[in-house]
Legacy VTK file of the C-alpha trace (Angstrom):
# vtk DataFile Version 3.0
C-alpha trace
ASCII
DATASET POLYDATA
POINTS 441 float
0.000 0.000 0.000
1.303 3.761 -0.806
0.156 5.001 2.119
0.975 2.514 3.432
2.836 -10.220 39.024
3.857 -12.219 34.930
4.014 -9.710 32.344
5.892 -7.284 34.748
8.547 -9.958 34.982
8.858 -10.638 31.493
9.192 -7.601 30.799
11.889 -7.395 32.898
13.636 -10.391 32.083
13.829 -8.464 27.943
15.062 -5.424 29.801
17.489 -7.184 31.373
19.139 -8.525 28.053
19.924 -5.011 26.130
15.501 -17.015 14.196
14.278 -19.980 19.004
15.505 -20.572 16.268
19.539 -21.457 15.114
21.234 -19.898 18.199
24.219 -22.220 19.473
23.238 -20.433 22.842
20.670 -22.961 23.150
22.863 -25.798 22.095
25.301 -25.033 24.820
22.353 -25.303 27.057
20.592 -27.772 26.487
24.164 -29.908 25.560
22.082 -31.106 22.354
23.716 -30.928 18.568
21.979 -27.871 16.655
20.158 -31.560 14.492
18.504 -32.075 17.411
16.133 -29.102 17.300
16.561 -28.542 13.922
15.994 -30.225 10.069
19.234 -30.011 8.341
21.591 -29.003 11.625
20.542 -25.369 11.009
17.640 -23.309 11.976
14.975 -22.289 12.000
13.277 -25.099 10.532
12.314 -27.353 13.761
12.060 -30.805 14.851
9.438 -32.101 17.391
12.099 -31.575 19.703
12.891 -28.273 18.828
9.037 -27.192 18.728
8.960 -28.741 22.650
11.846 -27.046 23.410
10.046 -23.439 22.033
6.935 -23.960 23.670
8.895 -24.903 26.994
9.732 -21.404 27.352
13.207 -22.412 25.911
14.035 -23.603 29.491
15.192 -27.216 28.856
18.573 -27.423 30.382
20.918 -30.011 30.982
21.731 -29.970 34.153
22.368 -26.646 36.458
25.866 -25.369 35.269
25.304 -21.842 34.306
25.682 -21.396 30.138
26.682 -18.093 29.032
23.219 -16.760 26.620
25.138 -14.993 23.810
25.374 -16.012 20.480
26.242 -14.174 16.943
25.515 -14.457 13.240
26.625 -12.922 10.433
25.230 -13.511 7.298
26.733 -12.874 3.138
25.242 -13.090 -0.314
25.933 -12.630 -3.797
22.866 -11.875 -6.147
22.532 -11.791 -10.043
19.631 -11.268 -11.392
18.404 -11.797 -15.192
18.398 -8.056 -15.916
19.697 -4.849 -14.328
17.555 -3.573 -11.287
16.981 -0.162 -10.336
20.032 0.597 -7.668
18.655 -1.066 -3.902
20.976 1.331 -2.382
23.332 4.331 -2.693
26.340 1.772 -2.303
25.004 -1.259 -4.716
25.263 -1.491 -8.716
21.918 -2.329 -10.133
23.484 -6.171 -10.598
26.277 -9.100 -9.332
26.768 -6.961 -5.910
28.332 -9.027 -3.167
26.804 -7.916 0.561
27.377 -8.390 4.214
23.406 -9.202 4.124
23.088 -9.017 8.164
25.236 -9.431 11.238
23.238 -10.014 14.608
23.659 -10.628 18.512
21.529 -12.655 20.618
20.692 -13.042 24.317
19.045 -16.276 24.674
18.172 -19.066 26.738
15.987 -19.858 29.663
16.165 -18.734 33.385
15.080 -21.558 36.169
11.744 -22.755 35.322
9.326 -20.941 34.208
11.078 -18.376 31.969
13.170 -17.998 28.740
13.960 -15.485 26.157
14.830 -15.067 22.468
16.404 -11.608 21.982
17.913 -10.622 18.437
19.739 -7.247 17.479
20.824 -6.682 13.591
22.421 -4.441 11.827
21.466 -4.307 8.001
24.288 -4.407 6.091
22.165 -3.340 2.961
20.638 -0.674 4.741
23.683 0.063 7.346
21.612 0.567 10.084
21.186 -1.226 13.227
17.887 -2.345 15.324
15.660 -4.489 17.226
14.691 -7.471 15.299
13.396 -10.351 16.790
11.888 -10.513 20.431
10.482 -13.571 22.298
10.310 -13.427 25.501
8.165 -15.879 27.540
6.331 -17.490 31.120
5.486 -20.971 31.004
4.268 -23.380 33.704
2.621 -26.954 33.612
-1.154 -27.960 34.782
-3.187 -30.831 34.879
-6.643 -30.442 33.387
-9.293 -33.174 33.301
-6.877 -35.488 33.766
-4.228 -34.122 30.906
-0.854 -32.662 31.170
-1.299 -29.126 29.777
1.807 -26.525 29.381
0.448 -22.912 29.334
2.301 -20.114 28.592
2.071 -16.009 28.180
4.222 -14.724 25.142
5.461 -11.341 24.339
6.649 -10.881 20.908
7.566 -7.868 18.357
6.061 -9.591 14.749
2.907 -11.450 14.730
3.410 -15.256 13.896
7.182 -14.966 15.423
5.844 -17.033 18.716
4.572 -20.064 16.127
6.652 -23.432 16.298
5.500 -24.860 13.039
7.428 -23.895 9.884
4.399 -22.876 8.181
3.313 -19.278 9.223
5.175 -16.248 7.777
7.821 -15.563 10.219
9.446 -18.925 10.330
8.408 -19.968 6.899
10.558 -21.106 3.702
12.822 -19.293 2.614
14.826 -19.203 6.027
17.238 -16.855 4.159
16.818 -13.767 1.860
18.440 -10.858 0.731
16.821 -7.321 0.416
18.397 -7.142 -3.054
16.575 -10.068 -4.774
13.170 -8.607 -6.033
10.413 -8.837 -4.103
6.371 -8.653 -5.625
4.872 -5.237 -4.105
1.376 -7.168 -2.498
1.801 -8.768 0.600
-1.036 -9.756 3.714
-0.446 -7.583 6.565
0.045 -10.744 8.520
3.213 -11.511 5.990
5.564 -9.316 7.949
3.331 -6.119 7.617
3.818 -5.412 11.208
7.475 -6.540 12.199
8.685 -4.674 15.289
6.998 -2.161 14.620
4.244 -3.593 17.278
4.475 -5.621 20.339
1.809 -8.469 21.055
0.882 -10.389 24.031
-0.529 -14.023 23.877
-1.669 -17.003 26.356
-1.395 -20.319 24.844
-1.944 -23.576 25.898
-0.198 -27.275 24.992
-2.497 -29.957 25.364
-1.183 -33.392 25.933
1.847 -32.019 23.171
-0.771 -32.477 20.531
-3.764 -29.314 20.886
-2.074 -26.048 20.668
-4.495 -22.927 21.411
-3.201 -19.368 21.668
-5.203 -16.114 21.744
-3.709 -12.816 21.870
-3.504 -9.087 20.931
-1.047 -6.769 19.443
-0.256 -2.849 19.930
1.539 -0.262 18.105
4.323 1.297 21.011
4.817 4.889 21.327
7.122 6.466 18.602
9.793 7.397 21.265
9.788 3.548 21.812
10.135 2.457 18.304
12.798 5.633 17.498
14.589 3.703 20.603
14.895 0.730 18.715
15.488 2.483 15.192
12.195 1.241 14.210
10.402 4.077 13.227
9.405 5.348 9.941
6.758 8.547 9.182
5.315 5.711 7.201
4.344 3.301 9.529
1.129 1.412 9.579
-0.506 1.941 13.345
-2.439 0.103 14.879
-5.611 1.594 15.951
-6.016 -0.237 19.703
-5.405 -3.669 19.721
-5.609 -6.491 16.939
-6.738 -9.535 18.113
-4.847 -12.718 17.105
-5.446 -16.268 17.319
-4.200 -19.525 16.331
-4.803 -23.183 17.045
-2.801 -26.835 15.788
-3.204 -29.892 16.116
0.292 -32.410 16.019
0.068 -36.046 15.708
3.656 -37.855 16.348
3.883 -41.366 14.905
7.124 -41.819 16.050
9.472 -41.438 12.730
6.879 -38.898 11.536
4.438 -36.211 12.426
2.078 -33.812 11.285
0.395 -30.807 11.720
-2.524 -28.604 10.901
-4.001 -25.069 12.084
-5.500 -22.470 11.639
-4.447 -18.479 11.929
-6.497 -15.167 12.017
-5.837 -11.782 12.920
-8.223 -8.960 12.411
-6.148 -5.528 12.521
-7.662 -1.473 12.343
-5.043 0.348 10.795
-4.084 3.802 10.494
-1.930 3.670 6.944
0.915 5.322 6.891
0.345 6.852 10.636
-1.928 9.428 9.009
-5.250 9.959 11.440
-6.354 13.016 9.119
-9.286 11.542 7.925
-10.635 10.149 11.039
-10.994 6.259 10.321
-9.391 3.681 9.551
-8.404 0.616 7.154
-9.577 -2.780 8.760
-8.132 -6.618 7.378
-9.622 -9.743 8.294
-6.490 -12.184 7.968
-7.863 -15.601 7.831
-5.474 -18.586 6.717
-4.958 -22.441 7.297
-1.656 -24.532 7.362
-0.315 -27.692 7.733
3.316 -29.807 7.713
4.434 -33.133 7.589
7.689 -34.882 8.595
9.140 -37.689 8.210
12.466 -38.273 10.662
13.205 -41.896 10.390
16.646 -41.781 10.334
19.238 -38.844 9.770
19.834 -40.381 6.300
16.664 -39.327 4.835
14.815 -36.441 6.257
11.508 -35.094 4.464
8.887 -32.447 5.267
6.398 -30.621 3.719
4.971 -27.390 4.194
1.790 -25.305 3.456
0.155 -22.435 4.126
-3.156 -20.448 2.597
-3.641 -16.737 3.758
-7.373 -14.680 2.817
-7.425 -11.054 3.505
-9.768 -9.178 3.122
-9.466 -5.644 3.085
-12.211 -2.868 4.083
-9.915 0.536 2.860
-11.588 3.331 4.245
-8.883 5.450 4.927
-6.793 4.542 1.943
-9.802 5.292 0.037
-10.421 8.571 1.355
-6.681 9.870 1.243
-6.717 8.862 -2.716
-4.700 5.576 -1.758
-7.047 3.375 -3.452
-10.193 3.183 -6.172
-12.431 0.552 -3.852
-13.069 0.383 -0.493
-12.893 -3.549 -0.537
-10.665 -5.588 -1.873
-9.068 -8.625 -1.425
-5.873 -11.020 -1.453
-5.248 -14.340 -1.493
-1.807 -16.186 -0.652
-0.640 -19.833 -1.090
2.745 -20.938 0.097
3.936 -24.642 -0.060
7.819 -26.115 0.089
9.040 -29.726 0.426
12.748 -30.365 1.494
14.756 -33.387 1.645
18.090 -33.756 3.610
20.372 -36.226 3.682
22.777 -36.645 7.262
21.199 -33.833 8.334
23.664 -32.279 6.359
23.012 -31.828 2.703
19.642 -30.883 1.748
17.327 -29.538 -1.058
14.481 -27.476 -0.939
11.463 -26.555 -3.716
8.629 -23.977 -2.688
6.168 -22.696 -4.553
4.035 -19.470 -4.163
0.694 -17.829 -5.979
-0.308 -14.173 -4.373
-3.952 -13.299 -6.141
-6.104 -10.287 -5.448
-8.931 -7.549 -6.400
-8.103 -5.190 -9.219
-7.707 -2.172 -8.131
-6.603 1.416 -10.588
-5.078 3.251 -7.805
-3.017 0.740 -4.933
-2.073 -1.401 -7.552
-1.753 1.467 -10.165
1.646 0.932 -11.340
0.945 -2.343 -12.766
0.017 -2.929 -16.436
-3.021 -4.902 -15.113
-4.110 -3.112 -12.238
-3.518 -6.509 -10.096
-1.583 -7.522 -7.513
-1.277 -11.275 -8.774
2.407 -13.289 -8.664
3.730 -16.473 -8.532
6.974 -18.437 -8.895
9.528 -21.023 -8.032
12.052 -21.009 -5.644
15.142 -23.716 -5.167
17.668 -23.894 -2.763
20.364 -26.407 -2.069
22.302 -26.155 1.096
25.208 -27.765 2.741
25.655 -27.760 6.902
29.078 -29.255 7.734
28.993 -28.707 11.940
24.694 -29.230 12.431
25.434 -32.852 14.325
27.492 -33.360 17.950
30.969 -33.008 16.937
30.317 -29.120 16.225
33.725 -26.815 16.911
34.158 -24.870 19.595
31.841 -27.378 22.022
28.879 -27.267 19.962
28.782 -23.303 19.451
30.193 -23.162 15.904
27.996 -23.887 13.074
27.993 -22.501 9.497
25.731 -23.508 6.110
26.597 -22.261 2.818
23.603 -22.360 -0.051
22.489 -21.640 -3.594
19.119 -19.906 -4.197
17.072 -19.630 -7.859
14.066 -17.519 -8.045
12.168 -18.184 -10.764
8.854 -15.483 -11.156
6.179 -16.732 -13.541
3.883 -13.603 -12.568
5.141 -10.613 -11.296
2.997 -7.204 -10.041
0.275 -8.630 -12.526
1.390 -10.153 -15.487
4.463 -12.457 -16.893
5.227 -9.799 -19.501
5.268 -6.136 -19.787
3.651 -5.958 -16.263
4.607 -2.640 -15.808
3.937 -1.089 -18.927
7.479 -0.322 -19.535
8.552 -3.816 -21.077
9.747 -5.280 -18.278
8.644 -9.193 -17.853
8.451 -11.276 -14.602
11.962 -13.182 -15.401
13.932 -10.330 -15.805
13.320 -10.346 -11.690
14.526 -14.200 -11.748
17.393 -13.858 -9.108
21.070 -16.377 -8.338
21.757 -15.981 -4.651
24.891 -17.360 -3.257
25.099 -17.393 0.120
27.260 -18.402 3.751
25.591 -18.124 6.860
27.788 -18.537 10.209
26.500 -18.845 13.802
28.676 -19.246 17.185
LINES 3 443
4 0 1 2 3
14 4 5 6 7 8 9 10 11 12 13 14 15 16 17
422 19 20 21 22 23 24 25 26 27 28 29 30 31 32 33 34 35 36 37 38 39 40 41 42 43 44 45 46 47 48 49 50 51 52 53 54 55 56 57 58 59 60 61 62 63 64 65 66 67 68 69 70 71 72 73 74 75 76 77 78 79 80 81 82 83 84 85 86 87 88 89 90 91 92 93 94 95 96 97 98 99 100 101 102 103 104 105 106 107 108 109 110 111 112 113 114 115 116 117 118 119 120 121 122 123 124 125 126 127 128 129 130 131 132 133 134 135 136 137 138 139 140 141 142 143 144 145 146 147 148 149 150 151 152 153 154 155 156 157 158 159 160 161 162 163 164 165 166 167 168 169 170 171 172 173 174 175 176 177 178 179 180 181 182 183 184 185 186 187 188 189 190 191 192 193 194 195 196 197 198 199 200 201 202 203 204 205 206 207 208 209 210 211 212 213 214 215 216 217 218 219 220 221 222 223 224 225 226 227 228 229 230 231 232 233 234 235 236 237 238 239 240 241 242 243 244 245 246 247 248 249 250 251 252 253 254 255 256 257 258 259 260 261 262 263 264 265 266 267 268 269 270 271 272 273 274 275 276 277 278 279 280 281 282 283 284 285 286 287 288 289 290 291 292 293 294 295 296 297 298 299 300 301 302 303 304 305 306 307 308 309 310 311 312 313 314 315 316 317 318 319 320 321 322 323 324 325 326 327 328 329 330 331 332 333 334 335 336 337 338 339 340 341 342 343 344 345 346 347 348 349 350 351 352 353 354 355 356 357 358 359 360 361 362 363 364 365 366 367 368 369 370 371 372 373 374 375 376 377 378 379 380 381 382 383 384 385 386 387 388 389 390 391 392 393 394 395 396 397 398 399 400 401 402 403 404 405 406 407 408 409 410 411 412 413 414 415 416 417 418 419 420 421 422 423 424 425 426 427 428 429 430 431 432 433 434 435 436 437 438 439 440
């Protein structure tokens, strides 16, 4: 879009530490290889294990010697893309650029009990700037209800979906990797990252027997001198009028070398776009999606899952539509996701994901498309090799590394596979080569 107490001591524990996902932090705690919690020895794409050890308020531990929480990772990329791209940045050519994509420091791990933490700080090296990124922080304890074991938990987190431990919502979802320079379609739900830290959002869920999963929850826009605290602020940012509510519910069935899942997702935002109030209402989305994933772990010679995901949105635009933003008040878009991965050792592994983004024409928010559409779709591959994922990892388990080759492949792109711009360009001229080495310790 163109305009576009328990809490009191969680809060304190994030206050405390100025992807629970590949952080050797919790390797070193939990004295497990990085395999163990996730597919392919790297994160963030979990095992049951790892999932357990998420919703445990990352507090498994083995035994009581004190493990410092600190970890870092740096991430690097080379991208080529089919044809020349308008310059990213003041410091990139407009193709075969070579970047320090992100380097980041975590604080994580779990304290006693009843509380753990996931705490991420980046710096962009695209946009060479530093902020908050990704915050977890979390209060768990275990009941028994009717007879069945039931973990409950309260969750604060900065991105809606970031709290999930299925690989199937947008946070966590395929690809685990990307770089800001490979071309990106323009239409995305609001629950696709529309809101990362740029709100904070409080949940209670609850773990049923480690096979119901039920979590209800809100999310609020902070103050600006907040976000400018955490370099998150833009004059453009969507805010949130009040609260959003959010829920989400799974259900896991293990049969012991495999599992699946399925859920469900909504969240139903009232959004100021662009933080402008002038006109006195708001834009409203109802974000309604399913998912589902299936593993299959029999051995670490051959490791398989599948993943899927549909997102609806629909979109009542009253604002936009009033501030010239857009030609209808309603609209809509549709998003399916899906990826299957193999890996072999937990060590070598291939990936194939496919996505189709559909949606209401519309002259005005979608006006600099040939078709007036938001609609694209494409092909992505990835092949990856993790040397250090399984127990012999350098540096007592805290070293890990994986080095990978990405190919985008866009069939549909802003509205068309040709010309969908009006200016000749097609949708594989965006088709995108990423190289790229990813370190953790």
């Amino acid at each position: 879009m163109r305009l576009r107490i328990l809490l009191g001591t969680i809060v304190l524990l994030g206050a405390g530490m100025h992807r629970a996902e590949a952080v050797p932090a919790y390797a070193v705690q939990t004295q497990q290889a990085c395999s163990a919690c996730h597919v392919g020895g790297f994160g963030p794409q979990l095992t049951p294990f790892g999932r357990e050890f998420k919703l445990e308020g990352y507090t498994m531990r083995a035994g009581d010697t004190f493990t410092l929480p600190v970890s870092a990772m740096a991430m690097a990329s080379y991208v080529h893309t089919s044809a020349d791209q308008p310059p990213p940045a003041p410091h990139y050519a407009t193709n075969d650029n070579t970047t320090l994509d992100q380097f980041s420091l975590f604080i994580a791990g779990g304290v006693g009990d009843h509380f753990g933490a996931f705490t991420q700080w980046t710096y962009d090296g695209i946009g060479r700037a530093a902020s908050w990124d990704n915050l977890d922080l979390r209060a768990v304890t275990h009941a028994t209800i009717d007879g069945s074991d039931v973990l409950l938990g309260l969750d604060l987190n900065n991105n809606p979906t970031m709290q999930d431990s299925w690989n199937t919502t947008s946070a966590w979802g395929f690809p685990y990797t990307s770089s800001d320079l490979v071309p990106a379609p323009a239409a995305a739900t609001m629950l696709d990252g529309g809101f990362a830290q740029t709100t904070l959002g409080m949940s209670a869920y609850a773990w049923w027997n480690s096979s119901i999963y039920t979590e209800a929850g809100f999310y609020w826009t902070p103050g600006r001198g907040f976000l400018r605290a955490m370099n998150s602020y833009a004059d453009d940012n969507n805010i949130l009028n009040g609260v959003a509510p959010y829920f989400r519910a799974a259900y896991q069935k293990d049969y012991g070398n495999q599992n699946f899942e399925v859920g469900a997702f909504a969240m139903f935002p009232s959004v100021y776009p662009g933080s402008d109030k002038s006109t006195g209402t708001t834009d409203r989305y109802q974000d309604i999606g399913l998912d589902a994933s299936y593993q299959f772990m029999g051995d670490t010679s051959n490791i398989y899952q599948v993943n899927a995901r549909y997102t609806h949105e629909h979109q009542n635009l009253r604002a936009t539509l009033l501030l010239g933003g857009a030609a209808s008040r309603s609209n809509d878009l549709n998003d399916f996701r899906i990826d299957a991965s193999y890996y072999w050792q937990n060590m070598i592994g291939g990936t194939i994901g496919a996505f189709d983004t559909t949606g209401s024409t519309d002259a005005i928010l979608y006006g600099d498309n040939r078709t007036l559409k938001p609609d694209s779709s494409g092909l992505l591959f990835q092949v990856d090799y993790t040397p250090f994922g399984g127990p012999d990892a350098p540096l007592d388990g805290r070293f890990n590394m994986r080095i990978g080759l990405q190919y985008f492949v866009y069939t549909k792109f802003n509205g068309a596979s040709s010309n969908y711009d009006g200016l000749g360009h097609n949708a594989s001229d965006n088709d995108s080569l990423r190289l790229f080495f990813w370190v953790a310790l």
